[in-house]
C-alpha positions in Angstrom: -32.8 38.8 16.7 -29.6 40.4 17.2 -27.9 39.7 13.8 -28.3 40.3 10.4 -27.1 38.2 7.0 -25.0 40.1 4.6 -24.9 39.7 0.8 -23.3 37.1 0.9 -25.0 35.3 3.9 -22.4 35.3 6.1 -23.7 36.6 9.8 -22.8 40.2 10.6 -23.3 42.4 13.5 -24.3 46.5 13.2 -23.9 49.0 15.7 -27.9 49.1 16.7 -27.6 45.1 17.4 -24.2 45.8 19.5 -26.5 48.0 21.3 -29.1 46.2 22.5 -27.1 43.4 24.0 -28.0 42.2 27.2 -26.3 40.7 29.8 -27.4 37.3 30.7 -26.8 34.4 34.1 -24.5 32.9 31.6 -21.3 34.3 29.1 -22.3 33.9 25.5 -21.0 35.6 22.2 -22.6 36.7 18.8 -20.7 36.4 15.8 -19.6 39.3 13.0 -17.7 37.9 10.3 -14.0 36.5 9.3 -13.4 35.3 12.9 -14.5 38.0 14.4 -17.2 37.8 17.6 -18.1 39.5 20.6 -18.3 38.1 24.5 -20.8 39.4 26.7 -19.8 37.9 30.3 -22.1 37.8 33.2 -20.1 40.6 34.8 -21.4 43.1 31.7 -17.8 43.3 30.2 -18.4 42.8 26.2 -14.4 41.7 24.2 -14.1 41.3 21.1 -12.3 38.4 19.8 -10.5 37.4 16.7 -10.5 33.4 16.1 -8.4 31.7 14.0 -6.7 28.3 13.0 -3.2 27.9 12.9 -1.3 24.8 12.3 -4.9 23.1 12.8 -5.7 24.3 16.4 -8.2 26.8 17.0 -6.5 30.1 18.2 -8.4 33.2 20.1 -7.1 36.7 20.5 -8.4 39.2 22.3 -8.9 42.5 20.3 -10.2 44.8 22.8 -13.2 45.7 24.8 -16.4 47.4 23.2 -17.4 50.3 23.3 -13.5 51.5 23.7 -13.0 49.4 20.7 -16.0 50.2 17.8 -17.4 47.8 15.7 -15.5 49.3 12.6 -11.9 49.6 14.6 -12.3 46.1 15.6 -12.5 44.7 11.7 -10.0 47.0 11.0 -8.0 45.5 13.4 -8.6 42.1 12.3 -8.1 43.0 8.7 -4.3 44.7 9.8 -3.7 41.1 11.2 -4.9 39.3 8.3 -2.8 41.5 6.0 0.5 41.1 8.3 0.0 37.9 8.4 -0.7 37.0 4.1 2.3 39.6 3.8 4.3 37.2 6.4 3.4 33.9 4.4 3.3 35.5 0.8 7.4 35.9 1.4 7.9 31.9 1.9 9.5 30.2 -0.9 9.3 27.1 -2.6 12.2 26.2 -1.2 10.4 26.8 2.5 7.1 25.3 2.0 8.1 22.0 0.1 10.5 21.6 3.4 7.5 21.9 6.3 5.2 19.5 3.6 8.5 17.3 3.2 8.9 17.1 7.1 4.9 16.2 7.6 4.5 13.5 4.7 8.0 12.1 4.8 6.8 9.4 7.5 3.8 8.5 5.3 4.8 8.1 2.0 6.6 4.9 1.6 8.4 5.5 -1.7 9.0 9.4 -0.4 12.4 9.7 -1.6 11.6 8.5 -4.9 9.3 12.1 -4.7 11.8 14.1 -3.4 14.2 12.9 -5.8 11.9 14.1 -8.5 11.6 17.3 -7.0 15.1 18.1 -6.5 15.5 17.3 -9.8 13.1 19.2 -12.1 11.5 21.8 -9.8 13.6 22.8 -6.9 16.4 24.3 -8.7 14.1 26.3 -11.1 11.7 27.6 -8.7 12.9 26.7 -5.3 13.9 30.1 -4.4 11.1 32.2 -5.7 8.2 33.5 -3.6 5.7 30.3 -3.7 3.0 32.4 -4.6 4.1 34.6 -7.3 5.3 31.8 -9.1 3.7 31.4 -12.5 1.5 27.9 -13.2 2.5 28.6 -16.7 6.0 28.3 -16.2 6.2 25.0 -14.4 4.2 23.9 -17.3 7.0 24.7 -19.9 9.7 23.5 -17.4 8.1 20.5 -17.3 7.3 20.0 -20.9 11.2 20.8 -22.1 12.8 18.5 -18.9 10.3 15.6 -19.6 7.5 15.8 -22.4 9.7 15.7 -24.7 11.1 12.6 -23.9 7.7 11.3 -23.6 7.8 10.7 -19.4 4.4 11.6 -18.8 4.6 9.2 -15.9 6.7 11.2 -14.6 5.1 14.4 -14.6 1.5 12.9 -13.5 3.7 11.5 -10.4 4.9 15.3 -9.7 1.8 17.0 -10.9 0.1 14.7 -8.0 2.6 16.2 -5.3 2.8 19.4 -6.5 -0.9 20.0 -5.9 -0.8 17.9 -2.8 1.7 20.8 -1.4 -0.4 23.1 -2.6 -3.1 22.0 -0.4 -1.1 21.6 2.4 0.5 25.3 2.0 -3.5 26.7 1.8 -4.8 24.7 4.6 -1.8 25.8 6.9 -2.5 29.2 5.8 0.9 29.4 4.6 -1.1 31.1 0.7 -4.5 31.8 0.1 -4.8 31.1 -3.7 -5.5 27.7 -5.7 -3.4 27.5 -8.8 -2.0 24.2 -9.0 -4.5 21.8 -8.8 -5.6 21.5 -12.1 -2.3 21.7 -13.6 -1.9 17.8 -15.2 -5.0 18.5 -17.7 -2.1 20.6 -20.0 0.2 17.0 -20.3 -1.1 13.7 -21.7 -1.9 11.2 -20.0 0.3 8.2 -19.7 0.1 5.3 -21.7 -1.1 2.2 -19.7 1.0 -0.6 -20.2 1.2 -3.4 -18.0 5.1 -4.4 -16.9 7.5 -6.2 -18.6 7.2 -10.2 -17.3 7.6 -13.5 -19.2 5.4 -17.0 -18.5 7.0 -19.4 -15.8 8.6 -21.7 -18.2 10.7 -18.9 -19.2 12.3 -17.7 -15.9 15.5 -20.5 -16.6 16.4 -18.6 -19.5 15.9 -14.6 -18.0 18.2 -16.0 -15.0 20.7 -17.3 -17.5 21.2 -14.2 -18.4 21.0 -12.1 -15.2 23.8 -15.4 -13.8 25.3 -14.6 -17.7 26.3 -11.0 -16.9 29.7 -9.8 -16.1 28.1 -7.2 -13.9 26.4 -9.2 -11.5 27.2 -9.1 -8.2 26.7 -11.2 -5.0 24.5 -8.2 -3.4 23.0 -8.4 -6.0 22.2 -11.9 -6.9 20.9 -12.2 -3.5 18.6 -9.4 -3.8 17.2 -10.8 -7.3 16.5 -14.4 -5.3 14.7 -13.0 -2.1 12.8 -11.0 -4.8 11.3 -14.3 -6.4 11.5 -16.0 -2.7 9.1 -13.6 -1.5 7.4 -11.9 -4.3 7.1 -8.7 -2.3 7.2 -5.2 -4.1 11.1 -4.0 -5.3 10.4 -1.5 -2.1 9.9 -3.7 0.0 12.3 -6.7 0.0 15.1 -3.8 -0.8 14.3 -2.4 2.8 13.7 -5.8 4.6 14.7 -5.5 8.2 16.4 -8.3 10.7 14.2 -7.3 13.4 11.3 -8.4 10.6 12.7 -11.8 10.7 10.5 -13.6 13.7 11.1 -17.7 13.4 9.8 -18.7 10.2 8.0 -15.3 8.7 9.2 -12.3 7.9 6.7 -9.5 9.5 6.9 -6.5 7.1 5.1 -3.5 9.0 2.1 -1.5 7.6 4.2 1.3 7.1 6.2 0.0 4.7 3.4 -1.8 2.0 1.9 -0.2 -0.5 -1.6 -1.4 0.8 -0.8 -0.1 4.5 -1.6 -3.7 5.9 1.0 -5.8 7.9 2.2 -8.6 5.8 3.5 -12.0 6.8 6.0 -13.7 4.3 6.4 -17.1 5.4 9.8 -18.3 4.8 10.7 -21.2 2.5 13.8 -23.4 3.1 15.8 -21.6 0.1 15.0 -17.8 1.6 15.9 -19.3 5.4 19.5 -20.7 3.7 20.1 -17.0 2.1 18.9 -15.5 5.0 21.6 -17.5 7.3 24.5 -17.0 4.7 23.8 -12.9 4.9 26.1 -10.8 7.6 24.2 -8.8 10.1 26.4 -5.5 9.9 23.7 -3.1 9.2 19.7 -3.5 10.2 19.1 -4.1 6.9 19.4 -7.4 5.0 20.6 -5.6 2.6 22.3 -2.6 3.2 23.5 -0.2 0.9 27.2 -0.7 -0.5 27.5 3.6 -1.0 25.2 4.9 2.1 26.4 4.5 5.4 23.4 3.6 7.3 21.0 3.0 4.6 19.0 -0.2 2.5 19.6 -0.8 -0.9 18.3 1.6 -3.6 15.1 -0.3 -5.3 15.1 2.2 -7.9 18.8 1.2 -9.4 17.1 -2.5 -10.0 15.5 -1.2 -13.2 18.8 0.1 -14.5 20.8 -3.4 -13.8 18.2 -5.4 -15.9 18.3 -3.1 -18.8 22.0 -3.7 -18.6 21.6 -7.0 -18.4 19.4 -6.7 -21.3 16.3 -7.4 -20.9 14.8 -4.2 -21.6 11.3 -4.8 -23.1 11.7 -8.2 -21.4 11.4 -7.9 -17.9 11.4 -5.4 -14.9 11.9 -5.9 -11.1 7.8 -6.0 -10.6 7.6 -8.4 -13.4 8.9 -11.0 -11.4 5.4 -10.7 -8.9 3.6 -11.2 -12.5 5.5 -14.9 -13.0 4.5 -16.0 -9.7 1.0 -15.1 -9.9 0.7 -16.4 -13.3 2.6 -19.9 -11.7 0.0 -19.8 -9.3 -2.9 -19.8 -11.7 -1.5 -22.8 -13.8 -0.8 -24.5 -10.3 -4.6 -24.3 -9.6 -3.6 -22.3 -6.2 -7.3 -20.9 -4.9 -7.6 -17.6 -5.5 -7.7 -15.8 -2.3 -4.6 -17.7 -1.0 -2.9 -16.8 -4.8 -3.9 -13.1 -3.8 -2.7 -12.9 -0.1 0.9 -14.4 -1.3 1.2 -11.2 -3.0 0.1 -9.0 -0.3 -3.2 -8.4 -2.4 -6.4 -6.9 -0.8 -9.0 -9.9 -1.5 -12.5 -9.0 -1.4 -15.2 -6.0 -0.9 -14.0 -3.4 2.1 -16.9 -5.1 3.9 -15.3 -8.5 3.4 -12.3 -7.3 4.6 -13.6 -6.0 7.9 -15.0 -9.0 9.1 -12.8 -11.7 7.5 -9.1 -10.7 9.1 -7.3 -13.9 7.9 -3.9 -14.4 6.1 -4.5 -17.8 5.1 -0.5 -18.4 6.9 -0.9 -21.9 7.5 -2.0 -22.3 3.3 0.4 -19.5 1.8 3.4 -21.6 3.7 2.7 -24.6 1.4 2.1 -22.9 -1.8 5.2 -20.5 -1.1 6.8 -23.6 -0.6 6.2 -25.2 -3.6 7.4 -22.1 -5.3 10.1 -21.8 -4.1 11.1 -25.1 -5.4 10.2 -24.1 -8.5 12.7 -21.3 -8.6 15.3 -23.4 -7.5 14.4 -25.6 -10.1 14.5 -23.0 -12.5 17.9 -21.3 -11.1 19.9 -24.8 -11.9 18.5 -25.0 -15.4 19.7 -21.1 -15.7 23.5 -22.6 -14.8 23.2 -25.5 -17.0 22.2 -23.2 -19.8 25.2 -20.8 -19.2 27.6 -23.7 -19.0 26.9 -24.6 -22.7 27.1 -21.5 -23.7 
């Protein structure tokens, strides 16, 4: 007793119910609709309360007391601060809303300049200072399809098709717009072709390096970067942002926040990365610093362009090099769960991973070891070659 459901099931109150409240020992409250409720205290006194979220945290003002207040006044209040309030957030722009999702998701995206980047470049000066919600879904469509379908990056636009409708969420659940139009936006675009990464077998690394140590382009920043690459076999955005505070006696600790799994991982350090390591200056806290960017690592996104200049488009990309190692792993009969680790894999069922915490260190140090010896190997064939050419 002492409600009723409307159409749409949703619990309402009606003036005969408001009536026949009774006090009780203890305070409780009966609920109307959209937030609203009303408080009968011990004392007799009945408010009416409008609760709502904002910015996640439960928020309770206090309307009014009943009878002053009627049942009717106290929605219309309600919906007068509804109304203020959609008016208030309807005005944000693009501009404004992709800068408070920036600010909350900058910290947990690992690659999140890569996305702004993208954003800055295809969306933001387009649409940045309309009104969020009255842009059209229609016309970010055709934006997008003139800037990149038609060179065929549908990579691209699935990567800000993603974002797009993850700001969207963000925007809805911060009450910043009340209407879903986004998220089903990448169903207009094809999707991408799967194809795996340029890489070549082991026995063909001397000759890619000839022609990396071949190019007049090639720098020592450079030539460094491409060795700690096969040294380590991490990700292009990781050994691009390694650390010397990551450096602790013979591994390198990279932090969870900076792997794409969002697991710390330990690269043990072979004799050839601990003789680069030592020959690096420490003016900046990263091993590599960037040459352009006071302050900042190198950029792992410029990687692709150097090897397509030194032409091995179609060849072999930055990742690639993660592909020769496992494959030299596999014709080295390494086990598979220690082949796995070396590249920061996830081995193993989530349940397996829960209970079984181990790194396999002690095994990953003689395998890394061993490979590492191969690319030295490989690296003095690649100067022998250039030397006859």
């Amino acid at each position: 007793m002492g409600v009723i459901f409307s159409f749409w099931g949703v619990i309402m109150l009606n003036n005969a119910v408001l009536a026949s409240l009774k006090i009780k020992d203890k305070e409780y409250s009966v609920t109307d609709t959209n937030g609203l409720y009303i408080r009968v205290r011990p004392s007799g006194a009945k408010q009416w309360i409008y609760q709502k979220m904002i910015n996640r945290k439960r928020v309770k003002i206090t309307l009014g007391n009943y009878p002053d207040m009627s049942l009717k006044d106290a929605r219309i209040k309600c919906s007068i601060i509804t109304k203020e309030e959609t008016q208030a957030n309807e005005s944000l722009t693009f501009n404004s809303i992709y800068k408070k999702w920036a600010e909350f998701k900058s910290s947990q995206i690992i690659h999140f300049k890569d996305i702004d980047l993208r954003f800055k470049k295809y969306l933001l000066p387009k649409f940045g200072d309309q009104i969020f919600a009255d842009i059209k879904v229609t016309a970010v469509i055709e934006s997008l399809k003139k800037d990149l379908g038609e060179q065929g990056k549908y990579e691209t636009i699935k990567r800000i098709c993603i974002y797009l409708k993850q700001i969207e969420s963000y925007a809805i659940n911060y009450g910043l717009v009340n209407n879903v139009r986004f998220q089903y936006i990448s169903t207009v675009f094809p999707s991408p072709q799967k194809t795996n990464r340029a890489s070549v077998p082991p026995e063909e690394l001397p000759k890619v390096l000839s022609q990396i140590l071949n190019y007049s382009g090639l720098t020592s920043l450079m030539w460094d970067i491409i060795r700690v690459s096969l040294y380590t076999l991490l990700r292009p955005g990781e050994y691009t942002q390694l650390k010397w505070q990551w450096i602790k006696d013979d591994v390198i600790i990279v932090p969870s926040s900076h792997m794409k799994m969002k697991r710390e991982h330990r690269v043990p350090i072979s004799s050839q990365l601990k003789a680069l390591l030592e020959q690096r200056l420490h003016n900046s806290e990263y091993v590599f610093p960037s040459p352009f960017r006071k302050g900042f690592c190198y950029r792992h996104d410029s990687l692709p362009e150097f090897f397509r200049r030194c032409g091995l488009t179609g060849i072999l990309v930055p990742h690639g090099i993660r592909s020769i190692g496992r494959t030299w792993f596999a014709e080295q009969r390494v086990p598979f769960d220690v082949a796995e680790l070396c590249l920061a894999h996830r081995v193993g069922s989530a349940t397996v991973q829960a209970y079984d915490r181990s790194d396999l260190l002690t095994e990953r140090f003689k395998v890394m070891q061993l490979w590492c010896d191969y690319v030295e190997k490989c690296i003095f064939e690649a100067q022998k070659i250039n030397k006859h050419i």
